[in-house]
C-alpha positions in Angstrom: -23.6 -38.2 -56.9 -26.6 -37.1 -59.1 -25.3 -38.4 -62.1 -22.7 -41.8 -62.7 -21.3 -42.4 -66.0 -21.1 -45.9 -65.8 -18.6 -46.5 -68.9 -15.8 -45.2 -66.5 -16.9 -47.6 -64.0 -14.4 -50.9 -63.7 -16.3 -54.5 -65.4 -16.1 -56.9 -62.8 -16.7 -61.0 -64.2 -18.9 -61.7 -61.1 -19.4 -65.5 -62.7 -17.8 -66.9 -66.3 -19.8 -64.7 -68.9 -21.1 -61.8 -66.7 -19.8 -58.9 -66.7 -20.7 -56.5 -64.5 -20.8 -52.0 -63.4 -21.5 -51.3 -59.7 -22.6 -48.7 -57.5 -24.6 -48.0 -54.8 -27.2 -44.9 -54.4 -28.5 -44.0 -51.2 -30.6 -46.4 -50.7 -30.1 -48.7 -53.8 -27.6 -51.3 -55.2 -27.5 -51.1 -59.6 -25.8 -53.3 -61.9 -25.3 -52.8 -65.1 -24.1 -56.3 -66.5 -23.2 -57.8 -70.4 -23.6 -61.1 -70.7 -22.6 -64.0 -73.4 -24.6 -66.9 -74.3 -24.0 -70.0 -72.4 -23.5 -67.8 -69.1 -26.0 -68.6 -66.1 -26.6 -67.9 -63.0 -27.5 -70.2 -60.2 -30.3 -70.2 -58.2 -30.0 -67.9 -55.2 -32.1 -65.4 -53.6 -31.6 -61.8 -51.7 -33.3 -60.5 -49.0 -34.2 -57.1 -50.9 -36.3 -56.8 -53.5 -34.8 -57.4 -57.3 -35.8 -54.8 -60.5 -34.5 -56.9 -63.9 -34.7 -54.6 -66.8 -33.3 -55.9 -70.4 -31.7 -53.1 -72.7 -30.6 -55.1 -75.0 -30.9 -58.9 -76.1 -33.0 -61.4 -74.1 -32.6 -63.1 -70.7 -34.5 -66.0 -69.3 -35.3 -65.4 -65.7 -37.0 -67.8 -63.6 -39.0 -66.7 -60.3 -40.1 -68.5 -57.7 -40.4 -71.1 -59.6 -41.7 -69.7 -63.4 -39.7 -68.8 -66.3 -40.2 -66.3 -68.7 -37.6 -64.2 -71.2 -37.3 -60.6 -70.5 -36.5 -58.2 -73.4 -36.6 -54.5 -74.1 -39.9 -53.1 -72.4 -40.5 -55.9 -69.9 -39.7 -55.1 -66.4 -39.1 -58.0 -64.4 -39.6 -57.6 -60.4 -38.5 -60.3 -58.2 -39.8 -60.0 -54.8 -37.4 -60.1 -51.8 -36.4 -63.8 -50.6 -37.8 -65.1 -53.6 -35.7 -67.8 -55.5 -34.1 -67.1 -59.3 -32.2 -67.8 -61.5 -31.3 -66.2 -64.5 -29.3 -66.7 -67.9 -29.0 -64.8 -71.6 -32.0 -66.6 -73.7 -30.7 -69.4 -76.2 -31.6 -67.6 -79.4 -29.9 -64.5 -78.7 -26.1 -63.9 -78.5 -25.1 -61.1 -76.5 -27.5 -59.1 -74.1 -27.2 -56.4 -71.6 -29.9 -55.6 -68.6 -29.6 -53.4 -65.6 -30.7 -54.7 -61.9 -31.8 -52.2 -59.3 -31.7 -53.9 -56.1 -33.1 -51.9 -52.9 -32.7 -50.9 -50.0 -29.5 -51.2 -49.4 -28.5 -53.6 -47.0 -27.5 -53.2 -43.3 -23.7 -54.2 -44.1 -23.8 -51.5 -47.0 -23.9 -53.5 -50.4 -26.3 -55.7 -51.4 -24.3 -58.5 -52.6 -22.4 -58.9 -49.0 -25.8 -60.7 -48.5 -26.4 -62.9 -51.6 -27.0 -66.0 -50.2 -27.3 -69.2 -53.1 -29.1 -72.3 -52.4 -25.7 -74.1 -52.0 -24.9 -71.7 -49.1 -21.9 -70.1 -50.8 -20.8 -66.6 -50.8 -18.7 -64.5 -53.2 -15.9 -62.5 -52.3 -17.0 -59.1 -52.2 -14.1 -57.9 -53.8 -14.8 -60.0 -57.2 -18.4 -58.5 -57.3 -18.5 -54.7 -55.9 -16.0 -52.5 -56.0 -17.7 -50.0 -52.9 -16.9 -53.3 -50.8 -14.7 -52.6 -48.1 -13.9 -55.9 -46.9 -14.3 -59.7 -47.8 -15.7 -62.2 -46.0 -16.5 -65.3 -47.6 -17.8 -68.3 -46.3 
């Protein structure tokens, strides 16, 4: 799989406003995601490491505590277990980032081990489509 054309890849709305492209390299997780103003997502942290890179628009991401907006050129790199939280910046309408998220994790996607500060999971089928199985809590 040297090269994925991620238009043909199926937009899943992992949470009201984001809309998200999946796959899964060797050893990485991407997502490609569009999001709306007003979207958000809650804090949560993953045990691999986060890369947050803005294409298009502006998102405010908060790490560990510290908040910043991201935009075209500014890589943002959230070290693994660290809480964030992250949402499309007030002033801007539509943006679009990609999120590398690596390694991949022992059950095979990273989002099997998303873990939120409220202890929820998500279904794996509503956010990757290489998921296998579901197992929410």
């Amino acid at each position: 799989m040297p090269f994925v054309d991620v238009s043909s890849l199926r937009v899943i709305e992992r949470l009201p406003g984001w809309h998200g492209r999946y796959f899964h390299s060797q050893s990485m997780t991407f997502a490609h995601y569009d999001f709306v103003r007003g979207s958000s997502i809650h804090e949560h942290f993953h045990p691999q490491e986060e890369v947050y890179e803005v294409i298009e628009g502006e998102l405010e991401l908060t790490i560990d505590g510290v908040a910043q907006i991201a935009r075209p050129g500014l890589v943002a790199i959230v070290p693994a277990g660290f809480v964030t939280r992250s949402r499309p910046s007030p002033t801007v309408g539509q943006s679009s980032s990609i999120i590398r998220c690596g390694p991949i994790s022992t059950s095979g996607t990273h989002f099997a081990d998303c873990i939120s500060k409220r202890q929820n999971r998500i279904a794996l089928e509503e956010v990757c489509p290489c998921a296998l199985t579901a197992k929410p809590n």
